[in-house]
Structures are given as structure tokens and as C-alpha cells.
N, C-alpha and C positions, 0 to 999 in steps of 0.2 A: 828905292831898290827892292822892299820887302814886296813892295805890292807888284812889281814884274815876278818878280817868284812867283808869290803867290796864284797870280792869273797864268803863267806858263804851266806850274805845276796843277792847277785845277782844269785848265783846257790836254792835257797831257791825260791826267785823270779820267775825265772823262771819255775823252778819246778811247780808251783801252779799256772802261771798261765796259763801253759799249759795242765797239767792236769785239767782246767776247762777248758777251750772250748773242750776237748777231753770228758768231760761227756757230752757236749750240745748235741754233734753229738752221744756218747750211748745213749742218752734221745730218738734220734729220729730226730736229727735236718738236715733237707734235701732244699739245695736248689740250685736250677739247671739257671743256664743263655745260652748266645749263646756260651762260652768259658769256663766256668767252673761251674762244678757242685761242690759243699758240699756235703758230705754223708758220714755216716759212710761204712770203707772199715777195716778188718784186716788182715796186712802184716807180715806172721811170717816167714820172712826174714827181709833182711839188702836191703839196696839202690835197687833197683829194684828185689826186691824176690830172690836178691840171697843169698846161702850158706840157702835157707831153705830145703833143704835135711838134713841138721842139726838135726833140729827138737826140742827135749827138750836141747841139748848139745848147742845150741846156748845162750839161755840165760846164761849159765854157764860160758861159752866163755866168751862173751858178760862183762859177772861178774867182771871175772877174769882181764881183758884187761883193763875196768876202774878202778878196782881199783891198777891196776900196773902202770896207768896214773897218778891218783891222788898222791900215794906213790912217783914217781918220780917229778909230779911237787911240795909238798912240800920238799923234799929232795934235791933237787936243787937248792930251791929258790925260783924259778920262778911266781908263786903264785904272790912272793913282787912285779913285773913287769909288770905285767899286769893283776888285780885280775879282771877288770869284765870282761874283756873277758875270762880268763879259769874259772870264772865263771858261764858264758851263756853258755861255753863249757860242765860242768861237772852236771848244772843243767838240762840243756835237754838232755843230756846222761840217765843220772838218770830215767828221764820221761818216755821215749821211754824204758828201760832197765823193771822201775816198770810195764806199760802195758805189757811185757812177762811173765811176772811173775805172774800177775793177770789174763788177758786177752788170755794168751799161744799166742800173737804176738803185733804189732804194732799197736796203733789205727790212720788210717791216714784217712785222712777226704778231700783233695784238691787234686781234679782233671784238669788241663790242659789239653782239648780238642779243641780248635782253633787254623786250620792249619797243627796240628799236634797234634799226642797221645803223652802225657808226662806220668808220670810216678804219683801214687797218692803218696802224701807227708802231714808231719803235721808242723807246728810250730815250735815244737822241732827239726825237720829235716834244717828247715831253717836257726835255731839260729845257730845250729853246722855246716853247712857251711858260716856262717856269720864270725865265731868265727875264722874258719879256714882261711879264708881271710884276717881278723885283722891280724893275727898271721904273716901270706906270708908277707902283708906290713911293717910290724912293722919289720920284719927279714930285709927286704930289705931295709927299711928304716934305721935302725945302722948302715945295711953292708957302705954304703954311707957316713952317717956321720965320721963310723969306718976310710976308706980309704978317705975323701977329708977333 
């Protein structure tokens, strides 16, 4: 039961607190250095604009596919295993899912321009490949334990 806590209160967490720094930058919050600028930017696609040919069918998508995630990780288990990371996982999902919903795309705000043009990104963007990384470890680290 601790570990549904815990994953509710971490996907809640994150939830809010990245939907507040995504209103600093709707308020108007802009700030520029020699490497990256702040600013509001809306991306109504996925990881670098793509599949925005979609259009309104992507949030739908979008919809659908988390909540077939979430269905299968309490169905599984898996939740009990590591609740804040598919926590961070399902709360910045959420985040970025409600800006299409409200907003019709992404609110991303972080631009990398030193050296090279990256790609703009928010928060939520980070946390879910954070999340995604715990998970590669954590797979790899059993597999290990599993065979030695």
C-alpha cells in the first residue's frame, strides 16, 4: 500500500510542479544567456515535432497509450517495484498530455543553442527520460544479480 502512495504522491508531484514553471514561461518569462535561452515555445508534436501531422489525433493517441501504460503497470505489479520512478514517469506524462489538451500542444520552454541547435524541451521531457534510464538500470542491474 506504501508503494501506491508513494507512486500517487510522486506522479502528483511532479505533475504540479511542472505545470508551475510552465505558467512562469505562459506569464511571459523570457530569459536568454550565451547557451540557452528560456521562453515560451509550443510543440504540438512528440520529441522533436514529430508525428505533428497528427494534429488533434495525437492527444487522443497520446491518451490512449498512457493510460494502457498505467493499466498495465498496476496489473502487473510493477508500480510495487519501483513506484517513484513510474511515478516521475506517469506524472510528467500527464503534464505534457494536459498542455494538449488545454494549450492544443507542448509547453516547452529550454532551448540549447551552444555549439549546436538542440532541440526545445521542458521539465516533464527530462523527468521521462530520467525515468527511462532508472528503469534500463534497474532492468540491467537484476539481469546481473539474476545470473551471478
Amino acid at each position: 500500500m506504501r508503494s501506491y502512495a508513494a507512486f500517487f504522491l510522486m506522479a502528483l508531484g511532479v505533475f504540479f510542479i511542472d505545470r508551475s514553471i510552465k505558467e512562469l514561461f505562459l506569464e511571459g518569462l523570457f530569459i536568454e544567456s550565451r547557451c540557452i535561452t528560456l521562453g515560451y515555445v509550443l510543440n504540438k508534436g512528440v520529441a522533436f515535432s514529430m508525428f505533428a501531422f497528427l494534429g488533434e489525433y495525437l492527444k487522443w493517441i497520446l491518451l490512449a497509450l498512457i493510460g494502457a501504460v498505467l493499466g498495465y503497470l498496476f496489473h502487473a505489479g510493477l508500480v510495487k517495484r519501483h513506484p517513484l520512478v513510474f511515478g516521475m514517469l506517469i506524472g510528467a506524462a500527464l503534464s505534457n498530455l494536459y498542455d494538449r489538451f488545454v494549450y492544443g500542444g507542448v509547453i516547452d520552454y529550454v532551448y540549447w543553442h551552444c555549439g549546436f541547435d538542440f532541440a526545445v524541451f521542458n521539465l516533464a521531457d527530462v523527468l521521462i527520460d530520467l525515468s527511462i534510464v532508472f528503469l534500463i538500470y534497474f532492468h540491467f542491474k537484476s539481469g546481473r544479480v539474476a545470473q551471478g
